[in-house]
DOGU-609257 format. One record per residue: x, y, z of N, C-alpha, C, O, CB in turn. Coordinates in steps of 0.1 Angstrom, whole numbers. Glycine has a CB too. Example, Ala and Ser with C-alpha at 12.3 -4.5 7.8 and 13.67 -1.06 7.14 Angstrom:
DOGU-609257
[[132,-57,78],[123,-45,78],[132,-33,78],[142,-33,85],[113,-45,90]] [[128,-22,71],[137,-11,71],[129,0,79],[134,11,80],[141,-6,57]] 
END
This chain:
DOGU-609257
[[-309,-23,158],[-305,-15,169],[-290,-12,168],[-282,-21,164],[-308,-23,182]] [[-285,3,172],[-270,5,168],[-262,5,181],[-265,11,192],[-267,19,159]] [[-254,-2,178],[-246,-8,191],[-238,2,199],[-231,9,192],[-234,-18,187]] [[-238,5,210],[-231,16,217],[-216,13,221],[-214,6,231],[-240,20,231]] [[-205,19,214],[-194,14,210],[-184,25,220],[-181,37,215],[-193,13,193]] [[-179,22,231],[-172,34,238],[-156,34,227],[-149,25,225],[-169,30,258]] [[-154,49,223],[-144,50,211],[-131,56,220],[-131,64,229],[-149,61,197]] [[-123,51,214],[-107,56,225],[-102,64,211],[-103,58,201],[-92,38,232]] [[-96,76,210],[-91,85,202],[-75,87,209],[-72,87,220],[-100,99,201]] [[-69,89,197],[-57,94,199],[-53,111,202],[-57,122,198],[-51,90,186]] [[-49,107,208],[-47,130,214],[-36,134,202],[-38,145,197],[-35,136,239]] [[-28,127,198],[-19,135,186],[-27,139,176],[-30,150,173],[-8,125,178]] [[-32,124,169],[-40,125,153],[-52,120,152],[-56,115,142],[-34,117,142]] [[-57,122,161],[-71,117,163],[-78,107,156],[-90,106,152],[-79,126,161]] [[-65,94,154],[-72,85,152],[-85,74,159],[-78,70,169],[-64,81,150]] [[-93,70,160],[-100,66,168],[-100,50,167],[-99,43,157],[-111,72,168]] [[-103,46,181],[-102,30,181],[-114,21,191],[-119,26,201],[-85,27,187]] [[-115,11,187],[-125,7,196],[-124,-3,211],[-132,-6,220],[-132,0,188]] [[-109,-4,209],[-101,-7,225],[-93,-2,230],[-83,-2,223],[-95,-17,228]] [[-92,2,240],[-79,7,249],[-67,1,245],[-58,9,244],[-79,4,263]] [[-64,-12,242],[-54,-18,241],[-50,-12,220],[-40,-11,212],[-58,-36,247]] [[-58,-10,220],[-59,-5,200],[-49,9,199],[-41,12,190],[-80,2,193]] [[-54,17,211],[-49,30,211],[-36,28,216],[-27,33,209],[-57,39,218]] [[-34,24,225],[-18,22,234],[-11,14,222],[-1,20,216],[-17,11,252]] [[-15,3,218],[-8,1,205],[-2,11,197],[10,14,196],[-15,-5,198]] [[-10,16,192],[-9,31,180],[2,38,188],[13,39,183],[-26,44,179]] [[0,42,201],[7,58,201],[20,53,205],[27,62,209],[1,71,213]] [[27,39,204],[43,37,199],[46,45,190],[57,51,188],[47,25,193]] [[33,44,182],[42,57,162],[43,66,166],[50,73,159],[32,62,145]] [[39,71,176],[38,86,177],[50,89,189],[57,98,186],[20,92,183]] [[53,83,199],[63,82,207],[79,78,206],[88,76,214],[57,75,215]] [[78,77,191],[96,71,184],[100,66,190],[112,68,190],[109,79,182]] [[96,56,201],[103,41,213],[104,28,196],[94,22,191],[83,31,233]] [[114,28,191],[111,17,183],[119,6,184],[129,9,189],[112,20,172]] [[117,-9,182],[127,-21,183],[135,-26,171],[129,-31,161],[119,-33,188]] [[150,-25,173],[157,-31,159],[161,-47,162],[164,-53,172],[173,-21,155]] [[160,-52,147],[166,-61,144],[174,-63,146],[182,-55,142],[166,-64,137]] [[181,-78,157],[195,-76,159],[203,-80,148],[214,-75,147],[200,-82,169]] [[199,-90,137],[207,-90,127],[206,-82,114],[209,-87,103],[208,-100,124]] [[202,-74,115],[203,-61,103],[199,-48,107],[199,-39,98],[193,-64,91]] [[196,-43,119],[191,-33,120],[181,-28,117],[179,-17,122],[195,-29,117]] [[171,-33,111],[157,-23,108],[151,-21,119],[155,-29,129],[146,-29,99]] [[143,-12,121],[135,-7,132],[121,-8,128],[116,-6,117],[139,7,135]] [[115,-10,140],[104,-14,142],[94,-7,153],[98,-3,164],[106,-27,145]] [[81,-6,147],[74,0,157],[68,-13,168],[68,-11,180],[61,9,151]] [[66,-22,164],[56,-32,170],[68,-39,170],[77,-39,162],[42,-39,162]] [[66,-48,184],[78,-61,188],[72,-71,175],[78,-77,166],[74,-70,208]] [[55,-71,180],[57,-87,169],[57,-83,153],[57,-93,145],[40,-100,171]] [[58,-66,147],[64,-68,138],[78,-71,133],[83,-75,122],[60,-62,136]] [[86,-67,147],[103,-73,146],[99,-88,146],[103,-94,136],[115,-69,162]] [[93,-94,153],[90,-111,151],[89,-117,136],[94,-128,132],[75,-115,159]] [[83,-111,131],[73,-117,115],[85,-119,107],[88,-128,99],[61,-103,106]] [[96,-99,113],[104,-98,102],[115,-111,103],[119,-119,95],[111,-84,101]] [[117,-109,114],[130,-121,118],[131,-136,113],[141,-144,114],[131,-124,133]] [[118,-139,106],[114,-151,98],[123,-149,81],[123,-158,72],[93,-151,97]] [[128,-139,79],[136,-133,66],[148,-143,70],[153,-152,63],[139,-112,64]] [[154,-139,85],[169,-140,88],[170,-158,91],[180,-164,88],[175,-128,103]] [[157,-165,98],[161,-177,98],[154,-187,89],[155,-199,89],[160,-180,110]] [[144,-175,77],[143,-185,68],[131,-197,73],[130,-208,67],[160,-191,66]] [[124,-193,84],[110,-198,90],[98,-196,80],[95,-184,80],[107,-189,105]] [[90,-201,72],[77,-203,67],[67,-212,70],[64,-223,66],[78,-204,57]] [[62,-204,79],[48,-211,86],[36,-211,79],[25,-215,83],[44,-205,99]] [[39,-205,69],[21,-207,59],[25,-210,44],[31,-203,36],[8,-188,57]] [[20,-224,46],[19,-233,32],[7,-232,24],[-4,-232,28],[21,-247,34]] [[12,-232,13],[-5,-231,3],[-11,-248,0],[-4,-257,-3],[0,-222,-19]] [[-23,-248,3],[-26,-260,1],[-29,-264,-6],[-35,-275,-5],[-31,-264,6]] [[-26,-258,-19],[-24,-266,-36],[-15,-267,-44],[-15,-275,-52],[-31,-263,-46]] [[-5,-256,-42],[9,-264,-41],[16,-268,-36],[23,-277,-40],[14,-263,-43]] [[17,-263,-23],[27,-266,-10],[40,-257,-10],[51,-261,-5],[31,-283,-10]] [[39,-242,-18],[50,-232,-15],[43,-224,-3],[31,-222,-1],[55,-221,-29]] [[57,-221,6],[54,-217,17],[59,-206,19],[70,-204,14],[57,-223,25]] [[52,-195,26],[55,-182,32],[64,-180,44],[69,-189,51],[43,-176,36]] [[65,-166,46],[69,-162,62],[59,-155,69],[59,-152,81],[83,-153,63]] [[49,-151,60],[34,-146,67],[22,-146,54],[23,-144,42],[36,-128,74]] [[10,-150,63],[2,-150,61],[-5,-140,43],[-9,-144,32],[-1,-149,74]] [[-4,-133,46],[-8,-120,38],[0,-123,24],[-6,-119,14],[-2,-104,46]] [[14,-130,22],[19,-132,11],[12,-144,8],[11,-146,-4],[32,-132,11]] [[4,-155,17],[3,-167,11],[-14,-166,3],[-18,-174,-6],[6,-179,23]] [[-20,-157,9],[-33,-151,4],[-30,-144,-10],[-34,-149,-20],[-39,-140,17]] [[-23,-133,-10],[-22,-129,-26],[-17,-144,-34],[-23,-150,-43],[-8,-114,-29]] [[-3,-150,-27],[-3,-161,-40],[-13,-174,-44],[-12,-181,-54],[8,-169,-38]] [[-24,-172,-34],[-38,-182,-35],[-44,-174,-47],[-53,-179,-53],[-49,-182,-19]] [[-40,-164,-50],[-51,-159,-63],[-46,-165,-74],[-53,-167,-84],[-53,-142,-66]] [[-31,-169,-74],[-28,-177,-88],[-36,-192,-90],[-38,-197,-102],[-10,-181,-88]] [[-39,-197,-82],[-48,-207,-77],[-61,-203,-80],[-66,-208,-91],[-46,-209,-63]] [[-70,-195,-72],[-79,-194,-74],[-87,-183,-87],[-99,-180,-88],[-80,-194,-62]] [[-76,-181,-94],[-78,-169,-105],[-86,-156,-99],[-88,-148,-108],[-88,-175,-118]] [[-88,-153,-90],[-93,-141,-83],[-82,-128,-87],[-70,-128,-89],[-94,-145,-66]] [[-95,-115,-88],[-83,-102,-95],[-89,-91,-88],[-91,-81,-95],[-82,-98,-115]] [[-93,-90,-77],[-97,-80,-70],[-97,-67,-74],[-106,-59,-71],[-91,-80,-62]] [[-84,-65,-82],[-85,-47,-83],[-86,-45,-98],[-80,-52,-106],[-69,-38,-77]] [[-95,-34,-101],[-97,-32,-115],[-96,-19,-121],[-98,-9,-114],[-108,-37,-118]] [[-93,-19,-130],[-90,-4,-140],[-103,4,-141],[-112,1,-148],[-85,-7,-158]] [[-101,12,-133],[-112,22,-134],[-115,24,-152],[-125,21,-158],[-105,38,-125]] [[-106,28,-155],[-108,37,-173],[-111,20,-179],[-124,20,-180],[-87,48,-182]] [[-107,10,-183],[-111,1,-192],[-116,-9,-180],[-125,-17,-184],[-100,-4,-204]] [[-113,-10,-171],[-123,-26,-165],[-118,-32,-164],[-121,-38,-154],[-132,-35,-171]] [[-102,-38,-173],[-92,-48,-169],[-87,-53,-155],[-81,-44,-149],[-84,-44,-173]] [[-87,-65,-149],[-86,-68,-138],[-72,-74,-135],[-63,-77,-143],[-97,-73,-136]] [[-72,-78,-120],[-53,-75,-119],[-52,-84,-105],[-60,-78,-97],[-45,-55,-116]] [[-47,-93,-100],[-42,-98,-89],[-39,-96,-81],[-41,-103,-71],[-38,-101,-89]] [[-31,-84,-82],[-19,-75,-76],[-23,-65,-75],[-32,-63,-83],[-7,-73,-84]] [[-21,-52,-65],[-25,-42,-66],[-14,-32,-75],[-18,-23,-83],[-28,-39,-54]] [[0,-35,-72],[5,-30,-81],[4,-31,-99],[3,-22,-108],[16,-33,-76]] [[4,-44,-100],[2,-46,-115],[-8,-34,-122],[-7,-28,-132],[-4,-63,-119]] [[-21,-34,-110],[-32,-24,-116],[-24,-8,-119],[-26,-1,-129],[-45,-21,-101]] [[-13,-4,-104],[-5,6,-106],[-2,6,-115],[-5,16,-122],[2,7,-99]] [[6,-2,-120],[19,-2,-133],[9,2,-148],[11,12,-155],[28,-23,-137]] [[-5,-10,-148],[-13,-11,-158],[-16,9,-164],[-12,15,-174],[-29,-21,-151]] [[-25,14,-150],[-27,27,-153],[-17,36,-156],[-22,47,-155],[-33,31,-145]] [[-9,36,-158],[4,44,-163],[-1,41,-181],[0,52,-187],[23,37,-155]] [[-4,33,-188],[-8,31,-196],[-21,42,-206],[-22,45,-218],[-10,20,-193]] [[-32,48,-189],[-38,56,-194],[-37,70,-188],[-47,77,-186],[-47,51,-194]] [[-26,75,-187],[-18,87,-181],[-15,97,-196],[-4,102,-199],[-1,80,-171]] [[-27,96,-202],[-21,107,-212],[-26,120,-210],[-35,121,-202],[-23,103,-226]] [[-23,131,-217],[-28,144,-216],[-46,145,-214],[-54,150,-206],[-23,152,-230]] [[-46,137,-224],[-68,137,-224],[-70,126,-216],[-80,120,-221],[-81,134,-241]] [[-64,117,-204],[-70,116,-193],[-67,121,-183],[-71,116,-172],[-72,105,-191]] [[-58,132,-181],[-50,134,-170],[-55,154,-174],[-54,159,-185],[-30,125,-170]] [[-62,163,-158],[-65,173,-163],[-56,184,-152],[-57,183,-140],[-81,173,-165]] [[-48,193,-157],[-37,199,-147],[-39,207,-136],[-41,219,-139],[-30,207,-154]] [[-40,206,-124],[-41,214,-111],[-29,221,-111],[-31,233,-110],[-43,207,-99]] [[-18,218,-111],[-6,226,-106],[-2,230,-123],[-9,230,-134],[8,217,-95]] [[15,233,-118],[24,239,-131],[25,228,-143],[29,233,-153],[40,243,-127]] [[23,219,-144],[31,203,-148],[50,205,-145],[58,199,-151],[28,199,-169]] [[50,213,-135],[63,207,-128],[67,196,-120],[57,191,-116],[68,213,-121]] [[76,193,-118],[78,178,-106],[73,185,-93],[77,196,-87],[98,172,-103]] [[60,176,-89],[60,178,-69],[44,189,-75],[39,196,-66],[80,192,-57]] [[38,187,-88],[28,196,-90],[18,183,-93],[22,172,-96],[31,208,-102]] [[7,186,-93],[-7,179,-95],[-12,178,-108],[-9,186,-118],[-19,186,-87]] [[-20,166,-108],[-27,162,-119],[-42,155,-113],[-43,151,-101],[-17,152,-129]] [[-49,155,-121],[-62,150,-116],[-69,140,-127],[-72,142,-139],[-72,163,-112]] [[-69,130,-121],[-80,117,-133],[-89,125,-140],[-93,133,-132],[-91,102,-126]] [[-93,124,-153],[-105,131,-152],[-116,118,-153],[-127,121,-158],[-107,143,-164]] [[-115,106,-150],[-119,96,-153],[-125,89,-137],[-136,85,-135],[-108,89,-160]] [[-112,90,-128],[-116,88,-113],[-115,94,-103],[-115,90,-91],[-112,81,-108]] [[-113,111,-109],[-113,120,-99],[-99,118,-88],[-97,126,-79],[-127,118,-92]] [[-89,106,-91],[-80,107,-82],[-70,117,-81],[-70,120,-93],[-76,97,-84]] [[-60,126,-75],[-55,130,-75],[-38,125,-73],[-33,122,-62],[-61,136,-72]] [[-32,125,-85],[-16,122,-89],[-9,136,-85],[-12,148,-86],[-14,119,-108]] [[2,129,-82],[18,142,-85],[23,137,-94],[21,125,-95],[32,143,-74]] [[30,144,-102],[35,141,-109],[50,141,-107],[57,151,-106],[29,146,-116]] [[54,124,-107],[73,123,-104],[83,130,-110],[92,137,-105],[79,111,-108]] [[77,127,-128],[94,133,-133],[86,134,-148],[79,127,-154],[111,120,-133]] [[92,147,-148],[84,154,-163],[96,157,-171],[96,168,-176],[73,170,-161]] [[108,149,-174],[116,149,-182],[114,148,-200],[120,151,-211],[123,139,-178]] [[102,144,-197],[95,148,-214],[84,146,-211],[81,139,-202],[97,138,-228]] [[74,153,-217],[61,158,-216],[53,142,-230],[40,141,-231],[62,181,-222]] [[59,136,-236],[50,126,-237],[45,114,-233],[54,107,-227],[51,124,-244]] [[35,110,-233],[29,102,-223],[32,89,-221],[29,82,-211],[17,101,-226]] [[37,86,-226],[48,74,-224],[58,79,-213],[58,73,-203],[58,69,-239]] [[65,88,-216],[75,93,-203],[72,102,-190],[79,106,-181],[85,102,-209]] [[58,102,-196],[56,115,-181],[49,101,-169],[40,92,-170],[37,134,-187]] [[58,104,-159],[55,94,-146],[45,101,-137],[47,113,-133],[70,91,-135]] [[34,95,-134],[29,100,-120],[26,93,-107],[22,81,-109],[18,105,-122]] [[26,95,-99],[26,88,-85],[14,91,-80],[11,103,-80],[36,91,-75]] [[6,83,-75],[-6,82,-66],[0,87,-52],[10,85,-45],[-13,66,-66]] [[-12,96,-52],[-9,102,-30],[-7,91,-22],[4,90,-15],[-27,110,-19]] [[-16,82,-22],[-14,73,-11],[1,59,-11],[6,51,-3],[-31,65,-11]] [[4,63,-26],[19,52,-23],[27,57,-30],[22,63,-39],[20,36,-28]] [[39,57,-29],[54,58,-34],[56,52,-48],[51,41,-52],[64,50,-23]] [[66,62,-60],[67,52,-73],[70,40,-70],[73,38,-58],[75,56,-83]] [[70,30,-79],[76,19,-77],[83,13,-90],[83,1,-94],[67,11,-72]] [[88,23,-96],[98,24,-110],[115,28,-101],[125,30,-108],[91,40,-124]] 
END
């Protein structure tokens, strides 16, 4: 039986949510009301993300790993470092299978198979032009085409920022 779920949508971006309180959350992003750090300034959409951060400035780690006993300032870091522990590699190389801990390491890894015959051209091969996996269908930009061999040619995935 499929559950009758009343959906709350965003009037900007039509994100949709399944509580009222989900949606009023959200449309802070959309309303630029944001909260800074009083000792550094960063800005914040969410109060209790100013909270989490402020564990940087007094040096607070409330999540300890319970096989070694190094401790976090949140949760989410102490879970990726449980995979050194538990050998778990969640993300894997589409093109060879190789598996990775990290999501970036997978990032870094596939730059390895970024050459002409796996990568097939949508745009000019200028900077800010497209490339397409021909392997995962993903679509890359391409950062910086200061040399056209595959060792030097950078590309960036849509959904994140280089990290070179």
């Amino acid at each position: 039986m499929m559950e009758n779920r009343t959906s709350y949508v965003c009037s900007v971006c039509k994100k949709s949510f399944t509580s009222s309180f989900g949606l009023v959350r959200h449309q802070t992003v959309h309303n630029g009301n944001k909260v800074a750090c009083p000792q550094c300034g960063k800005l914040f959409f969410y109060k209790s993300s100013l909270l989490i951060h402020q564990r940087i400035h007094t040096g607070e780690k409330l999540f300890g790993c319970p096989v070694c006993g190094k401790c976090f300032t949140n949760n989410s870091n102490l879970i990726v470092h449980q995979r050194i522990h538990t050998g778990e590699k969640p993300f894997s190389c589409l093109v060879c299978g190789k598996r990775f801990g990290h999501k970036g390491h997978l990032n870094r890894h596939m730059r390895t198979h970024a050459t002409d015959k796996a990568m097939e051209s949508i745009g000019d091969n200028e900077p800010n032009s497209w490339v397409a996996c021909k392997v995962n269908q993903q679509a890359l930009k391409i950062y910086d085409t200061s040399s056209y061999s595959a060792y030097n040619k950078r590309y960036q995935s849509v959904d994140s920022p280089p990290r070179w």
